[in-house]
C-alpha positions, -999 to 999 in steps of 0.1 A, spaced: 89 485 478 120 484 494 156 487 478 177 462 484 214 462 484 242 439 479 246 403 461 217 390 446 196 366 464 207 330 454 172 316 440 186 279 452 197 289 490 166 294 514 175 327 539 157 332 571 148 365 577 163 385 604 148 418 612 176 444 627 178 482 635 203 508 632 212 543 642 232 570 625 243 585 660 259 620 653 269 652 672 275 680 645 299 667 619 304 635 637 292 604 637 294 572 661 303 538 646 314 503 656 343 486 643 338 453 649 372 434 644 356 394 639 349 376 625 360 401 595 370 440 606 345 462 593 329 496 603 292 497 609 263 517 618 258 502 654 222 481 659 216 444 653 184 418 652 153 426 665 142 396 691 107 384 690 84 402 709 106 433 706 98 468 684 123 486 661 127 507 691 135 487 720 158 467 696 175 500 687 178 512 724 192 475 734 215 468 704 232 505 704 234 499 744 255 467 737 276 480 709 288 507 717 276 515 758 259 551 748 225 557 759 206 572 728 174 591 725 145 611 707 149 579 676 133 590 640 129 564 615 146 576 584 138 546 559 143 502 559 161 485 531 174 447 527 203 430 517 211 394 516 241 380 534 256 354 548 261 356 589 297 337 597 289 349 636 256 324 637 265 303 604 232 317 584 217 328 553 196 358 558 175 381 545 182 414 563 151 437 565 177 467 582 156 496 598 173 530 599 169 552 622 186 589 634 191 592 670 213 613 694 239 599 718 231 612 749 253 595 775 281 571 776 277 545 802 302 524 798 323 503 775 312 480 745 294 447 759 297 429 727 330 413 724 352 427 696 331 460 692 346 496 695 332 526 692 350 556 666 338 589 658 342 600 625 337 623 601 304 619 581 319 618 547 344 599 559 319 576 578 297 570 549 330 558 528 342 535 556 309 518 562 311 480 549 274 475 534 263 493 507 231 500 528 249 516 557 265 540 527 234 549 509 216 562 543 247 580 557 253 599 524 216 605 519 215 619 555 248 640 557 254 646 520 
């Protein structure tokens, strides 16, 4: 079974399921997040939705590529869990199935290529408290911690 995190699903709202994966990117103490200022500000474990026909991996690879410009490498899977949510960004209900994974950041290519994205370092502790989702936390303290 997997945990979930977060609200309750709403046994009267239907939520389509969106697939994603996620990276705890770190280089000794620190580690590499997205703040992503809309449409709320929040601090994340960079990653996103995996697109049909794509693995956890190639999803990983892409999405951390967009976020935050860093080429990553040698991913482990640490764990999955699922929240649900509400996505202002495509106006949807969904049931997030969030892959985790640990990766390093190998090279920095260039700049964010999602709008409103940028990429801090931070300290682990402090990472795991800045994180918005309760699922982000759990993985970064269980990792670090």
């Amino acid at each position: 079974m997997i945990r979930r995190f977060g609200e309750q699903p709403d046994p009267g709202r239907r939520y389509k399921s969106r697939p994603g994966a996620y990276a705890i990117l770190h280089r000794g103490s620190s580690v590499l997040l997205t703040f992503q200022s809309r449409p709320e500000p929040e601090f994340q474990l960079p990653g996103g939705g995996i697109d049909p026909g794509e693995s956890p991996i190639q999803a990983l690879h892409r999405e951390v590529h967009e976020e935050t410009g860093w080429r990553i490498g040698s991913p482990r899977k640490l764990g999955a869990f699922r929240r649900f949510t509400y996505m202002p960004e495509y106006d949807l209900w969904a049931e997030k199935l969030c892959h985790v994974f640990v990766a390093r950041p190998v090279m920095r290519l260039c700049e964010p290529l999602e709008p409103d994205h940028t990429v801090v370092w931070m300290n682990a502790t402090t990472a795991a408290d800045a994180v918005y989702n309760d699922g982000d936390r759990s993985f970064l303290h269980r990792y670090f911690i």
